[in-house]
C-alpha atoms as an extended CHARMM CRD file, in Angstrom:
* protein
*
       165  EXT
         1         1  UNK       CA             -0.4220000000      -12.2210000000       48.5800000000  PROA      1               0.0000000000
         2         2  UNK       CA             -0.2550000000      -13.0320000000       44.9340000000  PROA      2               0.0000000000
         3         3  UNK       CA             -1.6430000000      -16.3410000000       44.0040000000  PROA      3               0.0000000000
         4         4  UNK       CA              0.1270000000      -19.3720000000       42.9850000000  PROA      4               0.0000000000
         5         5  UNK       CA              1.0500000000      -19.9260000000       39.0360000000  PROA      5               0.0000000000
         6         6  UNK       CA             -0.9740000000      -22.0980000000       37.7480000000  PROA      6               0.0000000000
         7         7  UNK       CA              1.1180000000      -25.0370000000       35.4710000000  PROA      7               0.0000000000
         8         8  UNK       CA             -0.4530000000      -26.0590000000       31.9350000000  PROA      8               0.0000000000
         9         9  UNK       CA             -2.1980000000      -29.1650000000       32.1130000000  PROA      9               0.0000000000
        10        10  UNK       CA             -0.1210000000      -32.0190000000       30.0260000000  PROA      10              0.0000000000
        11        11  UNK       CA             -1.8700000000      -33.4490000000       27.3760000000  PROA      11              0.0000000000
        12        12  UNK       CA             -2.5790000000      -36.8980000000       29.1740000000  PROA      12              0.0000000000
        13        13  UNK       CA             -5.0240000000      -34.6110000000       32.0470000000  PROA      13              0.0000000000
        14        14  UNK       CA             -8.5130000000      -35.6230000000       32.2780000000  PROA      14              0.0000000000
        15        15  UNK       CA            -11.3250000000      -33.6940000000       30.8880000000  PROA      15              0.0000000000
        16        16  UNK       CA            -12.7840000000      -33.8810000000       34.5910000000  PROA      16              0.0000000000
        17        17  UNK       CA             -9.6570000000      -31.6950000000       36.4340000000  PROA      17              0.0000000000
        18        18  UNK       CA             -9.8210000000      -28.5060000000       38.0360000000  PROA      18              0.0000000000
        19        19  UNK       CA             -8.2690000000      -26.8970000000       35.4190000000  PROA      19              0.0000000000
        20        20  UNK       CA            -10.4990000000      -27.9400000000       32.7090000000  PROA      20              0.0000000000
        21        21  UNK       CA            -13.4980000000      -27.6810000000       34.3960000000  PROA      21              0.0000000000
        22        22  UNK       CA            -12.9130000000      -23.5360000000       34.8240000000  PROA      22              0.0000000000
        23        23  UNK       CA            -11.7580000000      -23.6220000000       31.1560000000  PROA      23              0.0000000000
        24        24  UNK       CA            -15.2430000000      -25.3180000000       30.2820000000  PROA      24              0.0000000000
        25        25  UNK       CA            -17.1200000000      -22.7030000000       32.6290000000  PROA      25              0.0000000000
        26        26  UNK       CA            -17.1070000000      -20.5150000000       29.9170000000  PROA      26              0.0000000000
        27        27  UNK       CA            -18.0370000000      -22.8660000000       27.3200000000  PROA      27              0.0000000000
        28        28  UNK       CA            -20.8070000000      -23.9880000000       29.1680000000  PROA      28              0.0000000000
        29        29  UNK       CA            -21.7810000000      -20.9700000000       30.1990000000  PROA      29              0.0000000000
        30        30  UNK       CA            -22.2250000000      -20.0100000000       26.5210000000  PROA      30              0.0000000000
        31        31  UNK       CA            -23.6480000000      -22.5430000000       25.6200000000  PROA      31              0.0000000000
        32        32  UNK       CA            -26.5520000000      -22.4990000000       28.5200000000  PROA      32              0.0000000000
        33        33  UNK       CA            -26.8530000000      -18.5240000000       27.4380000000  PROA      33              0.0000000000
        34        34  UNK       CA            -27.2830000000      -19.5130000000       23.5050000000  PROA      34              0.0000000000
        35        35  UNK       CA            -29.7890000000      -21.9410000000       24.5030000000  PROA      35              0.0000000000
        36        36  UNK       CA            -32.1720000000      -19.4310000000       26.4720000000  PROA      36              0.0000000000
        37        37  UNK       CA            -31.6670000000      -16.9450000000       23.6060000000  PROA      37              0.0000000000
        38        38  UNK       CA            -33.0430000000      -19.8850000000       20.7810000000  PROA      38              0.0000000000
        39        39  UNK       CA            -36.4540000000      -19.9750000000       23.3070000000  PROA      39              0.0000000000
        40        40  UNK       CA            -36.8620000000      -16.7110000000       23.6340000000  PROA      40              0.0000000000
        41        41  UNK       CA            -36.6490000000      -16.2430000000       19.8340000000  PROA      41              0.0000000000
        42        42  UNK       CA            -38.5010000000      -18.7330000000       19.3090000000  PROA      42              0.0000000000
        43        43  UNK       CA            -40.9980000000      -17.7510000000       21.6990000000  PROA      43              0.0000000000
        44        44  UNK       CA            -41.4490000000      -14.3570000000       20.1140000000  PROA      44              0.0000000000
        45        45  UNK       CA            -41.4230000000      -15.7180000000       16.6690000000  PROA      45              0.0000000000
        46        46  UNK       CA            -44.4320000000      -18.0520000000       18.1110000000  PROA      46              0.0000000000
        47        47  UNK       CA            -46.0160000000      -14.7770000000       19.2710000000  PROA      47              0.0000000000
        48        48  UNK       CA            -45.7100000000      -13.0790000000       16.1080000000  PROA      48              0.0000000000
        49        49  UNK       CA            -47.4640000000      -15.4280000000       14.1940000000  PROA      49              0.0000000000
        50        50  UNK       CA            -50.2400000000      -15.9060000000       16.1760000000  PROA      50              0.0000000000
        51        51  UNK       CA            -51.0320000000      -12.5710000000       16.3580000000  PROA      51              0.0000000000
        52        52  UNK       CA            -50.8290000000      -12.0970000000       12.3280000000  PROA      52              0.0000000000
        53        53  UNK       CA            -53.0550000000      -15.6490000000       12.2230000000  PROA      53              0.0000000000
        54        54  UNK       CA            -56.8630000000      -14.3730000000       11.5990000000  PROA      54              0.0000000000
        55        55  UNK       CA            -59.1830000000      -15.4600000000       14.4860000000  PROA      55              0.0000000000
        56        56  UNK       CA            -61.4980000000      -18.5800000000       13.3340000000  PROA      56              0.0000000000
        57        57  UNK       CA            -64.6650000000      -16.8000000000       12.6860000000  PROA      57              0.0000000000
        58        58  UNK       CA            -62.7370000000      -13.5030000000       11.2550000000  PROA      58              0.0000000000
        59        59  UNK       CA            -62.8400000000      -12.6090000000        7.4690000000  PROA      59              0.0000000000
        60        60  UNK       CA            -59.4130000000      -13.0210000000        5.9050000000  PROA      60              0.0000000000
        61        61  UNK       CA            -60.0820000000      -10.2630000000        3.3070000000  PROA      61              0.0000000000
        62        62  UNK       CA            -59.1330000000       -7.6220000000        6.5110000000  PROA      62              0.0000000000
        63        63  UNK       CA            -55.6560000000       -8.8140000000        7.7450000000  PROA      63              0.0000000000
        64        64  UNK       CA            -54.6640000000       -8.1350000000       11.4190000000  PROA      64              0.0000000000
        65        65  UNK       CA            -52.3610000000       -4.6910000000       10.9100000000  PROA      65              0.0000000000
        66        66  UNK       CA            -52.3850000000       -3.6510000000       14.6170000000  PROA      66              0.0000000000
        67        67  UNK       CA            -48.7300000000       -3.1990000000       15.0240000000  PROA      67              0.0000000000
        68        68  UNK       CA            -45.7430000000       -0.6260000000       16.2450000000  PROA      68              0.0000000000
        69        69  UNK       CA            -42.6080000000       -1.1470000000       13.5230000000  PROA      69              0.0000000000
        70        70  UNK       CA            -40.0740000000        1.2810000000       15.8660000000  PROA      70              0.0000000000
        71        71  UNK       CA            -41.5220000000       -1.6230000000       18.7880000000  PROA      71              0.0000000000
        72        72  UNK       CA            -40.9410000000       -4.5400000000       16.2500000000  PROA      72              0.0000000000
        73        73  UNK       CA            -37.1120000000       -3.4370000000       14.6430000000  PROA      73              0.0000000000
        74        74  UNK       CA            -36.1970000000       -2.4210000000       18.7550000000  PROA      74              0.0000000000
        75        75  UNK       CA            -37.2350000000       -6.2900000000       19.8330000000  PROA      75              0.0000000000
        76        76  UNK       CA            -35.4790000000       -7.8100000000       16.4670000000  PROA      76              0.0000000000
        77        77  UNK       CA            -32.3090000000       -6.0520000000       17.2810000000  PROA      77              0.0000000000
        78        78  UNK       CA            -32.4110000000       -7.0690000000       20.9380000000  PROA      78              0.0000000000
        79        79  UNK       CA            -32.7560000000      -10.5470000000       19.9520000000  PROA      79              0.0000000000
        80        80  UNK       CA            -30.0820000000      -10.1600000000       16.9590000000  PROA      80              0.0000000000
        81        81  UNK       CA            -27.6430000000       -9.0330000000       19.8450000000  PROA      81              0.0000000000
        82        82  UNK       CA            -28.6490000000      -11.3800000000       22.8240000000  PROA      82              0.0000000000
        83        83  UNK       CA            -27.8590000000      -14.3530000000       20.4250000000  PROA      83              0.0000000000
        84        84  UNK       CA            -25.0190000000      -13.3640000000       18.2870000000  PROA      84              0.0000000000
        85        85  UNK       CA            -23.5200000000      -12.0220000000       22.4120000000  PROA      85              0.0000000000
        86        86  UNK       CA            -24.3280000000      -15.9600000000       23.3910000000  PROA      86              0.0000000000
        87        87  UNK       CA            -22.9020000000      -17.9420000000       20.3930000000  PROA      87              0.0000000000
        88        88  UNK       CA            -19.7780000000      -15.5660000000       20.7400000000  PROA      88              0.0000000000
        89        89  UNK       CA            -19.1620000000      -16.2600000000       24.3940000000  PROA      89              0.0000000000
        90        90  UNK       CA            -19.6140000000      -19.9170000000       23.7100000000  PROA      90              0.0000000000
        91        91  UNK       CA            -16.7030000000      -20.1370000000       20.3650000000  PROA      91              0.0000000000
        92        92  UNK       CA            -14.3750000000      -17.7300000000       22.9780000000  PROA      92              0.0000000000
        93        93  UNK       CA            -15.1670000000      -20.6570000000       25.7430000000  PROA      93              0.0000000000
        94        94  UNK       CA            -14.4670000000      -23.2260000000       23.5660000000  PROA      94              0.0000000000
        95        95  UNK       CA            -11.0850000000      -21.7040000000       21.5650000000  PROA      95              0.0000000000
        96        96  UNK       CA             -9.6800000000      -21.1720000000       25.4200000000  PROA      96              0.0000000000
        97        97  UNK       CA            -10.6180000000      -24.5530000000       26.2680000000  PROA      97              0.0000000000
        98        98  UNK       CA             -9.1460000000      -26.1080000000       22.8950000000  PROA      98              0.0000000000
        99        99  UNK       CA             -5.9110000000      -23.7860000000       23.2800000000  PROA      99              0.0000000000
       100       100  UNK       CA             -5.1670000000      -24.7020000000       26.7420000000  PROA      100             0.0000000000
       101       101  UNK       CA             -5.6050000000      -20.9820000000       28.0530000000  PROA      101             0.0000000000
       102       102  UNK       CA             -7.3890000000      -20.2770000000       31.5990000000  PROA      102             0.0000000000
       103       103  UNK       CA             -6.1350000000      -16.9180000000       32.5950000000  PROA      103             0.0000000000
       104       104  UNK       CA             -4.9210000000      -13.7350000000       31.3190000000  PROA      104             0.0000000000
       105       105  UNK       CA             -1.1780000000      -14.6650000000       32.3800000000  PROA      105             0.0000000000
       106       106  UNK       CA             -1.5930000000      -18.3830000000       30.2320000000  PROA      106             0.0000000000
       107       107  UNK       CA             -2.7660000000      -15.9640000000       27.3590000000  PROA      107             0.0000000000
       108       108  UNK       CA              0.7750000000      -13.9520000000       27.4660000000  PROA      108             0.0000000000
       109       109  UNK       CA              2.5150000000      -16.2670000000       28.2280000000  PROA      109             0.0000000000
       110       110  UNK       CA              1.2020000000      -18.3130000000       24.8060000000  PROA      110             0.0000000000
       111       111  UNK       CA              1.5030000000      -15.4200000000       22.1850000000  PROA      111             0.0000000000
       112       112  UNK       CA              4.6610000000      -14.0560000000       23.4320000000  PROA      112             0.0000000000
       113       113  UNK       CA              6.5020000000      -18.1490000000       23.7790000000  PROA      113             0.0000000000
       114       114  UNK       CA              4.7570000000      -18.4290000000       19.7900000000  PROA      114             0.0000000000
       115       115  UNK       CA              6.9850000000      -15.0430000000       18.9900000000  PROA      115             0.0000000000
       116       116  UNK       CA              9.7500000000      -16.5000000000       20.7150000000  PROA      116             0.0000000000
       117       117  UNK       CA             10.5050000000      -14.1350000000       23.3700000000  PROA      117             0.0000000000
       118       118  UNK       CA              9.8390000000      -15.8530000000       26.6510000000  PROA      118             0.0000000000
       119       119  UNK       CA             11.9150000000      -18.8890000000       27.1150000000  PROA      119             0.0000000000
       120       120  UNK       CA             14.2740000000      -18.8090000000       24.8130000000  PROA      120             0.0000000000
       121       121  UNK       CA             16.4740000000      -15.8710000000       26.8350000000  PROA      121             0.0000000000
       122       122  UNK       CA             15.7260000000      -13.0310000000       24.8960000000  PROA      122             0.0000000000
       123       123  UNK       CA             13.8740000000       -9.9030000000       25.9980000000  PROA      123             0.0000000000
       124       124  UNK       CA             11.2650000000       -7.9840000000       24.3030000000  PROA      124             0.0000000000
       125       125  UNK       CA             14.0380000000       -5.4630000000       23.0780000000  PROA      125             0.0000000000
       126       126  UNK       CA             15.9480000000       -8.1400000000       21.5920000000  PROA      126             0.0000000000
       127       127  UNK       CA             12.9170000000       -9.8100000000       19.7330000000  PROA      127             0.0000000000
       128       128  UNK       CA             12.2140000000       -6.1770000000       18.8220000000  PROA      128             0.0000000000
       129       129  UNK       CA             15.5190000000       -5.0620000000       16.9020000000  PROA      129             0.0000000000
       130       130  UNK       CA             15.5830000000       -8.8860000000       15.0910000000  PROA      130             0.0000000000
       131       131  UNK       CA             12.6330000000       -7.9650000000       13.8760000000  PROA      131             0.0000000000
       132       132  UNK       CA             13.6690000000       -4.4670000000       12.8940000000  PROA      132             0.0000000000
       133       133  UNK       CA             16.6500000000       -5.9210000000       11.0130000000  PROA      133             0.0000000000
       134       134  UNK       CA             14.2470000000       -8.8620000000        9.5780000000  PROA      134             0.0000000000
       135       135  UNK       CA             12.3740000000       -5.9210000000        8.0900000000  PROA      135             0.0000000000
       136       136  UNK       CA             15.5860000000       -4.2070000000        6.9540000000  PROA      136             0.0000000000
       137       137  UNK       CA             16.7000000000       -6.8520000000        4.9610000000  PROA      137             0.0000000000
       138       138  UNK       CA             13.5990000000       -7.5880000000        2.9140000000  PROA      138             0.0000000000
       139       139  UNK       CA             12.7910000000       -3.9310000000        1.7860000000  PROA      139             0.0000000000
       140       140  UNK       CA             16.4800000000       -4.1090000000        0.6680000000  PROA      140             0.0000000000
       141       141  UNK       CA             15.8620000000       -6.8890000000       -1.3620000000  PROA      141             0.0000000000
       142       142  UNK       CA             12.5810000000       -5.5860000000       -2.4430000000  PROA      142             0.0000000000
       143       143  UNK       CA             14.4880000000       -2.1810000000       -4.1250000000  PROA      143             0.0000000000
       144       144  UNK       CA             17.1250000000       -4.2040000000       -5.5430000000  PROA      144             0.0000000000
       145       145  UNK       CA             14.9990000000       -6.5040000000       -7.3920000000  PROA      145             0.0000000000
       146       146  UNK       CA             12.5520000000       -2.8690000000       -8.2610000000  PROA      146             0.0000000000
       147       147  UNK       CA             16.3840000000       -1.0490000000       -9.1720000000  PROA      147             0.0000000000
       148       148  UNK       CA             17.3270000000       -3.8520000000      -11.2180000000  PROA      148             0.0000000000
       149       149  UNK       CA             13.5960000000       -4.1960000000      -13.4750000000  PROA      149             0.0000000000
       150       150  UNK       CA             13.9920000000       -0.3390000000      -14.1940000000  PROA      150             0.0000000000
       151       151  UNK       CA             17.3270000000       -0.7300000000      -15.5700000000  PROA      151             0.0000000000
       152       152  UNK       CA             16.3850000000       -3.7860000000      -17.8560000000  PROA      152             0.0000000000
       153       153  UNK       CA             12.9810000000       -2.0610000000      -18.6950000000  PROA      153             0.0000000000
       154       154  UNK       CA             15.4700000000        0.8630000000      -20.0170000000  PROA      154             0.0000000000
       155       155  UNK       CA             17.7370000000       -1.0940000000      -21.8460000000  PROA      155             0.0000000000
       156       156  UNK       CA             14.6720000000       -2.5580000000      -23.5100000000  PROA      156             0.0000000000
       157       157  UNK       CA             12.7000000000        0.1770000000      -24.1580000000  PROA      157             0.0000000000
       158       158  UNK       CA             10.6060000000       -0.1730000000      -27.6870000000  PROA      158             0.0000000000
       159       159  UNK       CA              7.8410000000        0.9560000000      -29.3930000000  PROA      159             0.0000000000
       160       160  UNK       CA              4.4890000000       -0.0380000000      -30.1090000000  PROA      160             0.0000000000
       161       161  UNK       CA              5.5430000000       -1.8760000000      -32.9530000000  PROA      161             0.0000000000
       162       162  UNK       CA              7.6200000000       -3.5010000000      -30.5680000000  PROA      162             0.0000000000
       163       163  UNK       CA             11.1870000000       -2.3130000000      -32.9500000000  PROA      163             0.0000000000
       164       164  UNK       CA             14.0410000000       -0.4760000000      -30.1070000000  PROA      164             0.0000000000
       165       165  UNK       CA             13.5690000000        3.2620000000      -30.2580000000  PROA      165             0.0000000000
């Protein structure tokens, strides 16, 4: 059994129905994920300076230089990834959200209605050899207009001096 096709929401929908709430899911879930990445880095950014802070009764002329770099650029690039991942999944929650788009179908069924190809009758051969003729027609117009610069550049061919040779 296939499962029903789910209609767009119309612009007057509340921000509170079904629809949008599995839209937001994303968003939110993003969002909740890009928050526990900011702790964690800040966390470990907490950590790292109280480990490089000298202990009260320790000399400052011998700094603290107990550490592993491979262990250090492996953690940085963790968290690098962990947020960068988090912020990403909440801008591609928050695009699908903004654009209306809650399933994989919504998402075809968007690009191919902006290209024109569902709903106005034509299939995606049609759309296709438009297209090809589209292009046709503007790299003719792009060698005419080359054709007809070499033949005036000919006509008008001088020399430095700028007198006809």
């Amino acid at each position: 059994m296939s499962p029903a096709p789910q209609e767009s929401a119309s612009y007057g929908s509340a921000i509170t129905s079904p629809r949008s709430r599995k839209q937001l899911g994303l968003f939110f879930a993003g969002a909740s994920f890009f928050l526990l990445s900011t702790v964690i880095t800040r966390r470990s950014l907490a950590r790292r300076y109280k480990a490089i802070t000298p202990k009260f009764y320790q000399p400052n002329t011998r700094p603290n230089t107990s550490f592993n770099a491979g262990l250090e650029a492996f953690e940085a690039l963790n968290l690098a990834t962990v947020n960068v991942c988090s912020l990403a999944m909440m801008v591609a929650g928050g695009t699908l959200w903004a654009f209306d788009i809650s399933s994989t179908d919504d998402l075809r069924r968007k690009i191919r209605g902006g290209l024109g190809i569902d709903g106005s009758g034509r299939s995606e051969k049609d759309a296709e050899e438009e297209m090809e003729e589209w292009l046709a027609t503007v790299l003719a117009r792009k060698e005419e207009k080359e054709r007809r610069k070499e033949e005036s550049a000919e006509g008008k061919r001088t020399n430095e001096r700028g007198a006809p040779r």
